[in-house]
C-alpha positions in Angstrom: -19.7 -5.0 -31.2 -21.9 -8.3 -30.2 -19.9 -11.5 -30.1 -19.8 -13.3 -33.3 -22.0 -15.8 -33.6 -19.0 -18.7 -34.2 -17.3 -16.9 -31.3 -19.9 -17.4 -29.0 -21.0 -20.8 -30.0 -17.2 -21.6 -29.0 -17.3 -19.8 -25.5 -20.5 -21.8 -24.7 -19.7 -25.4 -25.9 -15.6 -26.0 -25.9 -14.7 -28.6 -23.9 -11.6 -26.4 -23.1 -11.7 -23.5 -20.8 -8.8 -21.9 -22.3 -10.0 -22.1 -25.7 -13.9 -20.7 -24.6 -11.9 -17.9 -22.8 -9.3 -17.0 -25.7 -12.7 -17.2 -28.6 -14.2 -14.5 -26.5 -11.0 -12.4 -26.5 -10.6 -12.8 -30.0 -14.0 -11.6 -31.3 -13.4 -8.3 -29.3 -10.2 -7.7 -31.4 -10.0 -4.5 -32.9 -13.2 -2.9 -30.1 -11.5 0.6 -29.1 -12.5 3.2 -26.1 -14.2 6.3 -27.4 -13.5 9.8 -27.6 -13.8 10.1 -23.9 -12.6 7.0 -22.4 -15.4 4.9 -21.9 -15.3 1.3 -22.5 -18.2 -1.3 -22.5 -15.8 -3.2 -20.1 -15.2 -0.6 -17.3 -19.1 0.3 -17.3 -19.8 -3.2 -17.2 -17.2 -3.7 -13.9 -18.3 -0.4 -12.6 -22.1 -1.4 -12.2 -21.5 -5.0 -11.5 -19.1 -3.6 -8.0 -21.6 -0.7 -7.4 -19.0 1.8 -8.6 -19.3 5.0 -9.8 -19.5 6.2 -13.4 -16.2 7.7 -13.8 -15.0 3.4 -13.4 -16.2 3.5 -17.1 -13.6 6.0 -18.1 -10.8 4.4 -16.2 -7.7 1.9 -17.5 -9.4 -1.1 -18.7 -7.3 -3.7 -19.3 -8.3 -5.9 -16.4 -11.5 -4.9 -16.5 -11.3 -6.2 -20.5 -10.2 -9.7 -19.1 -12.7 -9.8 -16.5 -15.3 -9.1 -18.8 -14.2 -11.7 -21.6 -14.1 -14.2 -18.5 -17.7 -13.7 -17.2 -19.0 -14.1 -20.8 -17.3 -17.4 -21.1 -18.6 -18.4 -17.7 -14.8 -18.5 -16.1 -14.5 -15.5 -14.3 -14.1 -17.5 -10.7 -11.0 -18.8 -12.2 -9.6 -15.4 -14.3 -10.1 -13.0 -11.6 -12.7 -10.9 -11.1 -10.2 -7.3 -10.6 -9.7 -3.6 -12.2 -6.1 -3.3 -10.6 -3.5 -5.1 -12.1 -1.3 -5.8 -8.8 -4.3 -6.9 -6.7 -5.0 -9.7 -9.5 -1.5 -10.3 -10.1 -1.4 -11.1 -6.1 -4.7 -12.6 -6.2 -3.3 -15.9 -8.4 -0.3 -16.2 -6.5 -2.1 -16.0 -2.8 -3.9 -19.5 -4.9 0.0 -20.8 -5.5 -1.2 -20.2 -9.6 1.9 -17.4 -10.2 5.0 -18.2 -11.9 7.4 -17.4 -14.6 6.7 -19.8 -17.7 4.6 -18.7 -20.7 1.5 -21.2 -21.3 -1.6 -20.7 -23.4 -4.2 -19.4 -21.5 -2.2 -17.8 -18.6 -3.2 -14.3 -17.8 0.4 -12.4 -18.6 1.2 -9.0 -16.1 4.0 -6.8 -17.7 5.9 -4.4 -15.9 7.6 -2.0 -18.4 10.6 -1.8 -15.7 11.5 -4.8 -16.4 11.1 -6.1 -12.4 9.3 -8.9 -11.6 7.8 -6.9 -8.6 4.4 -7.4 -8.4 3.6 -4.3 -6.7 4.7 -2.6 -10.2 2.5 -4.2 -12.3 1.6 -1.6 -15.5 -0.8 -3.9 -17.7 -2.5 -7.6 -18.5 -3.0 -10.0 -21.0 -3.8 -13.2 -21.9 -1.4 -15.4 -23.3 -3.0 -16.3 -27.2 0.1 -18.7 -28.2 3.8 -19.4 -27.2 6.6 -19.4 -29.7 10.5 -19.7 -29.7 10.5 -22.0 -27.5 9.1 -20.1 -25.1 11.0 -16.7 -25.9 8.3 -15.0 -27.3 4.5 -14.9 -26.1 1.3 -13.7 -28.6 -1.0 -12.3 -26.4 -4.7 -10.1 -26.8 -4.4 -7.3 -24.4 -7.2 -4.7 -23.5 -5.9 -1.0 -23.5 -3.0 -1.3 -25.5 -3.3 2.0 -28.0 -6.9 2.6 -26.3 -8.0 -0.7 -28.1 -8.0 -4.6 -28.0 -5.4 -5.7 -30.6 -3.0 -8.6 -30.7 0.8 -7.9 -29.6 4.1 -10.5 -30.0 6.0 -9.8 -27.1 9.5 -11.0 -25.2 9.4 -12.2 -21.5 12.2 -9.0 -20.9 8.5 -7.0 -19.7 6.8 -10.0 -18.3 6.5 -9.7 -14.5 4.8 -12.9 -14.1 2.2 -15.5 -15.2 -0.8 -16.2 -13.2 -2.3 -19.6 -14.2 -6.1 -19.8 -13.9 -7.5 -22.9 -12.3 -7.9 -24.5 -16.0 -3.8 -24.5 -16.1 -1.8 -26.9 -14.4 0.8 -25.1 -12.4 4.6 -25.4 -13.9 6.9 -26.8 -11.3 9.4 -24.1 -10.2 12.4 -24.5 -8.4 12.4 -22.9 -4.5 12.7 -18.7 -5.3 15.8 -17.3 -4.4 15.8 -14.3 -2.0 14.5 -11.2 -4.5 16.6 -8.4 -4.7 14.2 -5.6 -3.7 13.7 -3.2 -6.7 14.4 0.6 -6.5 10.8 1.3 -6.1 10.8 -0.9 -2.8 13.8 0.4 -1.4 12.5 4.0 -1.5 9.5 2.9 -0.1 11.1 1.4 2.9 12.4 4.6 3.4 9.3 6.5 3.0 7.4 8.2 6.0 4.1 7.5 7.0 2.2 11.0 5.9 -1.8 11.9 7.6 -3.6 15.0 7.6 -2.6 17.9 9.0 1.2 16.7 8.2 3.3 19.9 7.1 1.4 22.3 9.3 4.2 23.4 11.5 6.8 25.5 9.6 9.6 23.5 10.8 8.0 20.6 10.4 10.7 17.9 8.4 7.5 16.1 6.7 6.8 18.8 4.7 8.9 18.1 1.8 8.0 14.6 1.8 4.1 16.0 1.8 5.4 18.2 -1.4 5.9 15.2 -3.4 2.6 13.7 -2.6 1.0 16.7 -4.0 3.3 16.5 -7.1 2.5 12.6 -7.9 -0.9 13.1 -7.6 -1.0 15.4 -10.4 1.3 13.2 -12.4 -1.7 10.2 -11.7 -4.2 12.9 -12.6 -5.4 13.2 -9.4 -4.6 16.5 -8.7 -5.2 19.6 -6.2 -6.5 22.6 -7.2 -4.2 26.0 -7.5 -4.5 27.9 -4.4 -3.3 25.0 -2.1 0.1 25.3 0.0 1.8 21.7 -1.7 3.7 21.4 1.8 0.7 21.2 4.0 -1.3 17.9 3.9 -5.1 19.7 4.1 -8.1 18.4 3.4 -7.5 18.8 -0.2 -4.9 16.7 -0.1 -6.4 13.5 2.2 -9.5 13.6 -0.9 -6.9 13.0 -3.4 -5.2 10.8 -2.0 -8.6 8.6 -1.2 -9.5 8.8 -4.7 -6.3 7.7 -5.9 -6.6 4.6 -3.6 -10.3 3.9 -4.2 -9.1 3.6 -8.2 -5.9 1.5 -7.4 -8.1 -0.9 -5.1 -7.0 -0.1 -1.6 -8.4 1.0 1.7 -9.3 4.7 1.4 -8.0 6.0 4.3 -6.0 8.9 3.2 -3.1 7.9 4.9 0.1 7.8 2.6 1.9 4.9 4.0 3.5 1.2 2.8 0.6 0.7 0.6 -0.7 3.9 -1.1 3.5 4.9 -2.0 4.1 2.4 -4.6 0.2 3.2 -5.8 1.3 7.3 -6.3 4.5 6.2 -8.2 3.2 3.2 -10.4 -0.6 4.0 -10.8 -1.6 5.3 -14.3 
């Protein structure tokens, strides 16, 4: 679907960035994935970062808002991402991340309900603010494999990252987070290479046994045939895939980085 003509007259000529942004987002209301996955936005995304073609078939919600942005000429301000926690991160390196709704503000839910921004789910922009600030109308990419219009409470909302057209709300100095379950786990977690698992009595091999079990849980799964306790070479191109699609250095080392990746990424 082309952007309507009102639409895109509005994207070019508002004096508002918010508003050029949000009449983008609106005239893609109602554009869905196809039978296969692919999107418009993820192959867009995927050739404009030299990506392979599978990128068109992945989660799209960033890649939605990235896409709206660089056809309102903003997308140096929204974020340029396909991974919600690295954009999420991304506006609050720039000291424009905080917890109060505004029009215009890209919105990151976590559907745990933390405000962890290493468990980021999904993104959004923020289309209007109602009940005094208790509710938020947003457009959201990838929601039911389609753009559509949601109403949502702040009890999801992991944060708000305000794009360089936003003023940044005043907040008072964070208290000391509680670290979430996910974190704490984490911290616990062993560092896991190849070749980890080898030895019979080797303790990392049960650790190396859930690796191979969240990976197929992320659909990045190990052929049958494999031993699940032995980190092989099956394993360590797995585990780079999963961390070239969740944005991080694809080592194929499960450590700090790629643990919260195997248990959030989707």
């Amino acid at each position: 679907m082309a952007l309507a003509t009102g639409a895109l007259m509005m994207a070019k000529t508002s004096a508002k960035p918010a508003d050029r942004l949000l009449a983008v987002v609106r005239s893609q209301l109602g554009e869905t994935e196809s039978p296969t996955g692919w999107t418009k936005y993820g192959s867009w995304w995927a050739r404009r970062h030299d990506k392979p073609a599978a990128w068109a078939v992945a989660a799209w919600c960033d890649m939605f808002l990235a896409w709206c942005a660089a056809q309102a000429g903003l997308i140096a301000v929204v974020g340029d991402h396909a991974y919600t926690p690295s954009h999420a991160q991304w506006f609050k390196n720039r000291g424009q991340w905080g917890q109060t709704p505004r029009k215009g503000a890209i919105v990151f839910f976590d559907w745990g309900g933390s405000k962890a921004i290493p468990a980021i789910d999904h993104v959004g922009i923020v289309e209007a603010v109602k009940n005094s600030g208790r509710t938020i109308v947003t457009i959201e990419g990838n929601t039911s494999n389609r753009v559509m219009r949601r109403e949502r409470t702040l009890a999801e909302v992991a944060g708000f990252g305000y794009p360089a057209y936003l003023p940044t709300p005043a907040t008072k100095p964070p208290a000391a987070l509680v670290p979430t379950w996910t974190e704490k786990i984490v911290k616990d977690l062993p560092t896991l290479r190849l070749g980890a698992g080898k030895s019979k009595t080797d303790p990392l091999r049960w650790h190396v046994k859930t690796v191979f079990y969240l990976l197929h849980a992320r659909s990045f799964g190990v052929n049958g045939g494999v031993d699940d306790t032995v980190f092989g070479e099956p394993m360590h191109d797995a585990v780079r895939a999963l961390q070239q699609a969740a944005g991080l250095k694809d080592d194929g080392v499960v450590g700090p980085k790629t643990w919260p990746a195997l248990m959030r990424v989707s």
